[in-house]
N, C-alpha and C positions, 0 to 999 in steps of 0.2 A: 636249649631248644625253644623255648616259650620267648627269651628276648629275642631271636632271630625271626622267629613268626608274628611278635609284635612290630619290628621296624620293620617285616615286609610289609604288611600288612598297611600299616601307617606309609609308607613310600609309595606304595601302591594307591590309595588313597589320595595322598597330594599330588601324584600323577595325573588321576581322576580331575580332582578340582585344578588343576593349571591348565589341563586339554581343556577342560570346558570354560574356562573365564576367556582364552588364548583363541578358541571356535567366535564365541559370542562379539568379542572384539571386533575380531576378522567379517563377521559378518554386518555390525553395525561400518564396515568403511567400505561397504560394497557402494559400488556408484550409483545401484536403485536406493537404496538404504539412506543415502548421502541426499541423491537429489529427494526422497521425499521428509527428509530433517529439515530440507533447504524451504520446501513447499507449505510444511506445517509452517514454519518461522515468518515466512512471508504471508500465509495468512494472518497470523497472529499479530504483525507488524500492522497490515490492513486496518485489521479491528481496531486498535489502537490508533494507528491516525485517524481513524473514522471518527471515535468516540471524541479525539483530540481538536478534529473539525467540528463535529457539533455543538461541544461546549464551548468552543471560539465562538461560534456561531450565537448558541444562550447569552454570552459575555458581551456580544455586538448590538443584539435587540436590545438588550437590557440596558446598554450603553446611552444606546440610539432615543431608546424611550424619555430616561433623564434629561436626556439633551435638550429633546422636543420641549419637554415638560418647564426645562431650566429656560428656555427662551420662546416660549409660547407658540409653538409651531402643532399642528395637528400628529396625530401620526398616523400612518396607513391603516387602510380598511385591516388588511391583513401581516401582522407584524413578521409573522415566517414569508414573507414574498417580500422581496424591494419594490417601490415604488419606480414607476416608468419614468427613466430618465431625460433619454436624447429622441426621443420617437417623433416628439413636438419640433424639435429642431429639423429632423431629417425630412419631417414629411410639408415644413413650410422652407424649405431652403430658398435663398433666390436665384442660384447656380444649377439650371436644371443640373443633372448630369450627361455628360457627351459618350458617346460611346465612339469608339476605333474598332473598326476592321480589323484585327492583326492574324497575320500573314507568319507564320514561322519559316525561315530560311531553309530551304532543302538545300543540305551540302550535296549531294548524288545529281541536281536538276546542272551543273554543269560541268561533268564529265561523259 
C-alpha cells in the first residue's frame, strides 16, 4: 500500500514538473516572447558596435596625434571634431556651378 502511494505520488510530481518546464518553453517561442529576445539582442548588438565605434574612434586620434607629431604638422584645435576638409575647395572653385531646369516626362500627357 505505501510503495503504490509512493510511485503515485512521485508520477504525479514528475507530471507536475514536465507540465511546467513543457508550459514555460511553450511560452518562451510565442512570437511577442521571440520578437522581444530579438529586440533585447539588437540592442545589445547596438551597444557594442557603439562602444566598438568609439574606441576605433580613441585608436584614430591617437593615431592621428603621432602622426602629426612624427612629421611636424599641427594638430586641430579640437582632436574629437576633424579638421575642415574640402570647404576651401568648394567655396573658391573656378566652375561656377550651372544649374538645369528638369522637366520629368509625364507618361499620361500623351494619351
Amino acid at each position: 500500500m505505501f510503495r503504490r502511494t509512493f510511485w503515485f505520488t512521485a508520477g504525479a510530481a514528475a507530471g507536475v514538473w514536465a507540465t511546467t518546464k513543457v508550459t514555460r518553453k511553450l511560452k518562451q517561442l510565442t512570437p511577442e516572447s521571440l520578437a522581444a529576445q530579438a529586440a533585447d539582442k539588437a540592442i545589445d548588438a547596438g551597444h557594442k558596435l557603439r562602444e566598438f565605434a568609439v574606441d576605433v574612434r580613441a585608436g584614430m586620434v591617437r593615431r592621428e596625434a603621432e602622426l602629426g607629431e612624427a612629421l611636424g604638422l599641427e594638430a586641430p584645435a579640437d582632436p574629437a571634431l576633424p579638421a575642415p576638409r574640402r570647404i576651401a575647395a568648394i567655396e573658391h572653385s573656378e566652375h561656377p556651378r550651372t544649374t538645369h531646369s528638369y522637366k520629368p516626362h509625364n507618361r499620361n500627357e500623351d494619351h
